[in-house]
C-alpha positions in Angstrom: 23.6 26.4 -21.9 25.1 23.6 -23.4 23.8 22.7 -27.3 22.5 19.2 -25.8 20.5 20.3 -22.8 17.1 21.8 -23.2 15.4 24.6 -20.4 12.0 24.9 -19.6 10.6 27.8 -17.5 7.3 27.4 -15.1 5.5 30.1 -14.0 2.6 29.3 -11.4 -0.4 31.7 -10.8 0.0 31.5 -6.4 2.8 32.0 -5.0 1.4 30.8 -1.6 1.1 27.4 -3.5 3.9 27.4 -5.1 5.6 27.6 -1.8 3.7 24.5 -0.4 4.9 22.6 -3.8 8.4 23.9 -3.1 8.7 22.6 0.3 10.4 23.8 3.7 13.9 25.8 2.2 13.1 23.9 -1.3 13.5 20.4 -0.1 11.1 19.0 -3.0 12.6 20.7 -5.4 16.4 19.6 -4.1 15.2 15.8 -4.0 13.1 16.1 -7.7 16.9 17.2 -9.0 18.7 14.4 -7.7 15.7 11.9 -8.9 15.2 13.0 -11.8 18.1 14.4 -13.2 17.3 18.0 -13.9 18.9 21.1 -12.2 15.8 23.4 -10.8 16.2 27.6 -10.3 13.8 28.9 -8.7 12.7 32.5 -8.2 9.6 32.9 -6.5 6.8 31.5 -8.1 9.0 30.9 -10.9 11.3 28.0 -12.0 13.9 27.4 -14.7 14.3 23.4 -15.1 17.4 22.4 -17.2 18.4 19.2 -18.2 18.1 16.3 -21.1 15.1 17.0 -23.2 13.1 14.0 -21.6 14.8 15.1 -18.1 12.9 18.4 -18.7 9.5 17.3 -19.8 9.2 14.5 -17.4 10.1 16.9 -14.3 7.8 20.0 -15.7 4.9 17.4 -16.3 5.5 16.1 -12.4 5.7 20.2 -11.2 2.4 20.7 -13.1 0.4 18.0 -11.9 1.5 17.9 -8.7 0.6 22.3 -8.5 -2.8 21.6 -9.3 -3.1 18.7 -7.0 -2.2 21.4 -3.9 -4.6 23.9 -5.8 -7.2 21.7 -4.8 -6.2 21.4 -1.2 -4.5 18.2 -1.8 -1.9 18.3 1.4 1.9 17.5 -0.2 4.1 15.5 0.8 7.7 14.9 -0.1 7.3 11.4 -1.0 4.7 12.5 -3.6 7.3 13.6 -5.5 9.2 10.4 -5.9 5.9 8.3 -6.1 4.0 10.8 -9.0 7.8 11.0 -11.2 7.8 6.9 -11.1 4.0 6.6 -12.1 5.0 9.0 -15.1 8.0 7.6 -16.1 5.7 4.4 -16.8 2.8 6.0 -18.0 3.3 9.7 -19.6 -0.4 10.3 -19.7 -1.4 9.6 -16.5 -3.2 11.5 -14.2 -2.0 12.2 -10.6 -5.3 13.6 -9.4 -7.1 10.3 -10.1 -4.8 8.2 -7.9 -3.8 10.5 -4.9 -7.1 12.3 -4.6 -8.8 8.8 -3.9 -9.0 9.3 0.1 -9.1 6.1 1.6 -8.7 7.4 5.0 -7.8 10.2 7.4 -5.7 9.2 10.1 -5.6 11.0 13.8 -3.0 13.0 13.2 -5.0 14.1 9.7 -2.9 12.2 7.4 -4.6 11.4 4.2 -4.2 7.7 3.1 -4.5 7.6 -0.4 -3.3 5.8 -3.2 0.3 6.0 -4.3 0.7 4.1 -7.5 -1.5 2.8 -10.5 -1.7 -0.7 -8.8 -3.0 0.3 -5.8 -5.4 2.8 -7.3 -6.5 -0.3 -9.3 -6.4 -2.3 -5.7 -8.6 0.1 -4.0 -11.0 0.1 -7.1 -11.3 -3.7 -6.7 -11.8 -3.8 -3.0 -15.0 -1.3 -3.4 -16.5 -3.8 -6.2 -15.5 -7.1 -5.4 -16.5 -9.0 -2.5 -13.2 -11.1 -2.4 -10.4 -9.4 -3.4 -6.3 -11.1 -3.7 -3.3 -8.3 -3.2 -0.4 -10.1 -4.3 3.2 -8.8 -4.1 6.5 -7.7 -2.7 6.8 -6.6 0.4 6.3 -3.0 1.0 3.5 -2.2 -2.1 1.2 -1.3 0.8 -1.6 -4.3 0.4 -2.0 -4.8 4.2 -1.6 -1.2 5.2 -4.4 0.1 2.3 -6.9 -3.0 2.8 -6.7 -2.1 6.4 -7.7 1.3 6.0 -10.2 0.6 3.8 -11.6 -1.8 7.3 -11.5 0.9 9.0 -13.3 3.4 6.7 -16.0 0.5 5.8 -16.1 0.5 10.0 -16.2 4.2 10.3 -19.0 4.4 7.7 -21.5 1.7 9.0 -20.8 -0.3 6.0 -19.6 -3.5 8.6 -20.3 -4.0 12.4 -16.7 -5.6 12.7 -13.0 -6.1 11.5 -11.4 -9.5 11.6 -7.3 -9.2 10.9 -6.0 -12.8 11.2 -2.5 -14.2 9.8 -1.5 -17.9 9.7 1.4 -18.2 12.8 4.1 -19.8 11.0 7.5 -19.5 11.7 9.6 -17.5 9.3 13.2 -19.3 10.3 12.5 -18.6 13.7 11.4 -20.7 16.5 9.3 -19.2 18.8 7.9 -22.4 21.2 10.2 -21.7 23.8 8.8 -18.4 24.5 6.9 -17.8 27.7 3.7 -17.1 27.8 0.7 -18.6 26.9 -0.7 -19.2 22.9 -1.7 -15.6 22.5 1.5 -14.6 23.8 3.3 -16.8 21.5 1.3 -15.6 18.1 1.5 -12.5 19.2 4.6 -10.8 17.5 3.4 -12.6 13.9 0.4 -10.4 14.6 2.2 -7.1 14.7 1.9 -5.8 12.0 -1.5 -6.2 12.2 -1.5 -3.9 15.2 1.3 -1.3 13.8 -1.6 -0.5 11.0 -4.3 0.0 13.6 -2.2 2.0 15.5 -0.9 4.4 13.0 -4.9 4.8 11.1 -6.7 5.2 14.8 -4.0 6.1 17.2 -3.3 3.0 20.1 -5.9 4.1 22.4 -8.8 4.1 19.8 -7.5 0.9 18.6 -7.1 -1.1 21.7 -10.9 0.6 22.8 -12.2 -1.1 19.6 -10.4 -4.5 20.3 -11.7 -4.6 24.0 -15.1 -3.8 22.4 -14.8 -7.0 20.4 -15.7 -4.5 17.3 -12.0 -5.3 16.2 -10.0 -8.9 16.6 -7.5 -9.9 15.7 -6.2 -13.4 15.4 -4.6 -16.2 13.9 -5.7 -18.0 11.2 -6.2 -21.5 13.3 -9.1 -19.6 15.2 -11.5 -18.9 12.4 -11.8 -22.8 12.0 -15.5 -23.6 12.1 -16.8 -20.0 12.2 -19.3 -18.4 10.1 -18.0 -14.7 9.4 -20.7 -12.2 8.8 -21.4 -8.0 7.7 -17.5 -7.9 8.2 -14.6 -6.7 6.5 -11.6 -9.5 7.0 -8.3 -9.8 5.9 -6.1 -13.0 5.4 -2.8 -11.4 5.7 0.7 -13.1 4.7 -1.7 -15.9 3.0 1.4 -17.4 0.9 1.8 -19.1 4.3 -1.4 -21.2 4.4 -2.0 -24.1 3.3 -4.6 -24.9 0.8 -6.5 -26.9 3.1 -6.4 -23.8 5.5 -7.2 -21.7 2.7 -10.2 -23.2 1.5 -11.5 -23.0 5.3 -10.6 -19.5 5.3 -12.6 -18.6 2.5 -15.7 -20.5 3.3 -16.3 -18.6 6.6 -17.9 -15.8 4.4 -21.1 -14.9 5.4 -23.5 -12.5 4.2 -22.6 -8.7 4.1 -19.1 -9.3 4.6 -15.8 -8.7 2.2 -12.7 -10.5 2.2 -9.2 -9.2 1.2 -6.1 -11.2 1.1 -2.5 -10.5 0.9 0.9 -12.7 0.5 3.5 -12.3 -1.4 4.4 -15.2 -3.2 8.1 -15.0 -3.2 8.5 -15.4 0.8 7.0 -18.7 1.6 8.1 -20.2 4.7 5.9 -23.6 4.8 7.8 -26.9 5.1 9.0 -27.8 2.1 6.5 -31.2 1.3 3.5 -28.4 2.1 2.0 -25.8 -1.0 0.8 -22.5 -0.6 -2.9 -22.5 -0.8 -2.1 -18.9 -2.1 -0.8 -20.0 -5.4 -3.9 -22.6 -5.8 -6.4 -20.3 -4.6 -4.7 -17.6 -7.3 -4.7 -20.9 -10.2 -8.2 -22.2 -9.7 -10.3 -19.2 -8.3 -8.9 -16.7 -10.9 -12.2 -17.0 -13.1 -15.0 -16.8 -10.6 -17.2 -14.0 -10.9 -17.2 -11.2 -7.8 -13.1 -12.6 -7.2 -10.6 -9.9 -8.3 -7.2 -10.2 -8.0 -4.3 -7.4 -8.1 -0.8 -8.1 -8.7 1.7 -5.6 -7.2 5.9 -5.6 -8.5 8.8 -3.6 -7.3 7.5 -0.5 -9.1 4.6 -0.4 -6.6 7.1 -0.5 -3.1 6.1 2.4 -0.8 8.9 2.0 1.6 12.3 3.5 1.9 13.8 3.8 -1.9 16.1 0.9 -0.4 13.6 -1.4 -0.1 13.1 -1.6 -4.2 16.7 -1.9 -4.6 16.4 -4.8 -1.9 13.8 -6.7 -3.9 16.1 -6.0 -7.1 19.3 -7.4 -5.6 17.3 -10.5 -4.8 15.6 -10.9 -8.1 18.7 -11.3 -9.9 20.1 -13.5 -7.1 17.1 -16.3 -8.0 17.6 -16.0 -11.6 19.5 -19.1 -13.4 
């Protein structure tokens, strides 16, 4: 071993365990060395982790916590890995169990939705205690995909009678008036995503059930004018698109027993250029009022492909003077 690397051995008590934390032919351990630097031998339930001291630590800390996260039955996945190393690389102290044993949701195929960085623990924390709750960030930090599941447990639970996903219809460079169809055809693909969520927490046939129902719409923005929203959970999705006039109507149709989330990311505004966000008012003049929380999300928090950070990055420094 050379004089400037340091080794740390781990010895873990279940070998059945281990195996889980190892992954299929030691895939997790094979991506944790490239992430984080360290070479990993393992033998058995045992594993020798060389590298730079802080290499070392950082990786053993990760193995450790993520061990006694699949101990407890927590299910493991690979991604884990990458998500639990960049949440201590920020903060050494922190504790994995308290962010990725919060189960928001298990979807049909018995995927745990959970969260996956401090932020959105902190997210999910303000959604259960505020009544009006902001999610703003890049894309890909998970604030539509995590307020919709948490819709869908407050559904699932009796908590709300309904779910109302609506999403101003504006054009992000594209024209879509020439289309066929009539105006739910035309709105429909801004609403997509809307639907990819439902889809993926309560399988298609569930979903479209629930929307036939009436127990789930979903819609845009321009039909919630003059409606009084009541005991139901409703998101404003892709609200750095509104305007502040449509912004003050949205949040006036709260009625009693509901909650309101809403999500926009501030860098991606495609209104006109004379029109402002009512986003970025909303986020200046509402930021004091008591039972309205607010949640800011960066590149740190992106739950996407590791590309997508990189993405964001590329175009940060682009827009810098």
């Amino acid at each position: 071993m050379q004089p400037d690397l340091a080794r740390r051995d781990l010895s873990f008590a279940n070998n059945g365990h281990a195996s889980l934390l190892y992954g299929e032919f030691n895939r997790n351990l094979q991506a944790l060395e490239k992430s984080a630097g360290v070479s990993i031998n393992a033998r058995g339930s045992e594993l020798r982790l060389t590298g730079s001291a802080h290499d070392v630590e950082l990786a053993a800390e990760l193995l450790n916590q993520l061990y006694g996260l699949v101990s407890r039955g927590y299910p493991i996945y690979s991604t884990d890995f990458a998500f639990g190393l960049r949440i201590l690389s920020a903060t050494p102290q922190a504790r994995l169990d308290k962010i990725f044993l919060d189960k928001v949701f298990v979807t049909t195929q018995n995927r745990v939705v959970s969260p996956k960085t401090a932020n959105q623990k902190i997210y999910i924390e303000a959604i259960r205690n505020s009544d009006i709750v902001f999610g703003i960030g890049p894309a890909g930090t998970g604030k539509t995909y995590l307020a919709v599941a948490m819709a869908v447990s407050a559904l699932t639970s009796g908590a709300v009678r309904s779910i109302i996903l609506t999403r101003p219809a504006v054009e992000a460079g594209e024209k879509l008036g020439f289309l066929p169809g009539d105006v739910a055809q035309k709105v429909n693909p801004y609403l997509r995503p809307l639907h990819d969520a439902l889809n993926d927490l309560l399988g298609p046939e569930r979903t479209q059930e629930l929307i036939q129902q009436e127990v789930i719409e979903i819609a845009p923005l321009a039909f919630m004018r003059g409606r009084t929203l009541s005991n139901a959970f409703i998101i404003l999705d892709e609200a750095q698109n509104t305007t502040r006039e449509q912004m003050k109507m949205f949040l006036t149709r709260m009625g009693f027993d509901s909650q309101v989330v809403v999500t926009g990311d501030t860098t991606q505004v495609d209104l006109p250029m004379k029109q402002h966000s009512g986003l970025l008012q909303a986020k200046k003049i509402l930021h004091d009022v008591a039972g309205i929380a607010f949640c800011s999300f960066s590149k740190a928090d992106v739950v996407r492909h590791p590309l997508v950070q990189q993405i964001i990055n590329a175009y940060e420094k682009l827009s810098r003077p």
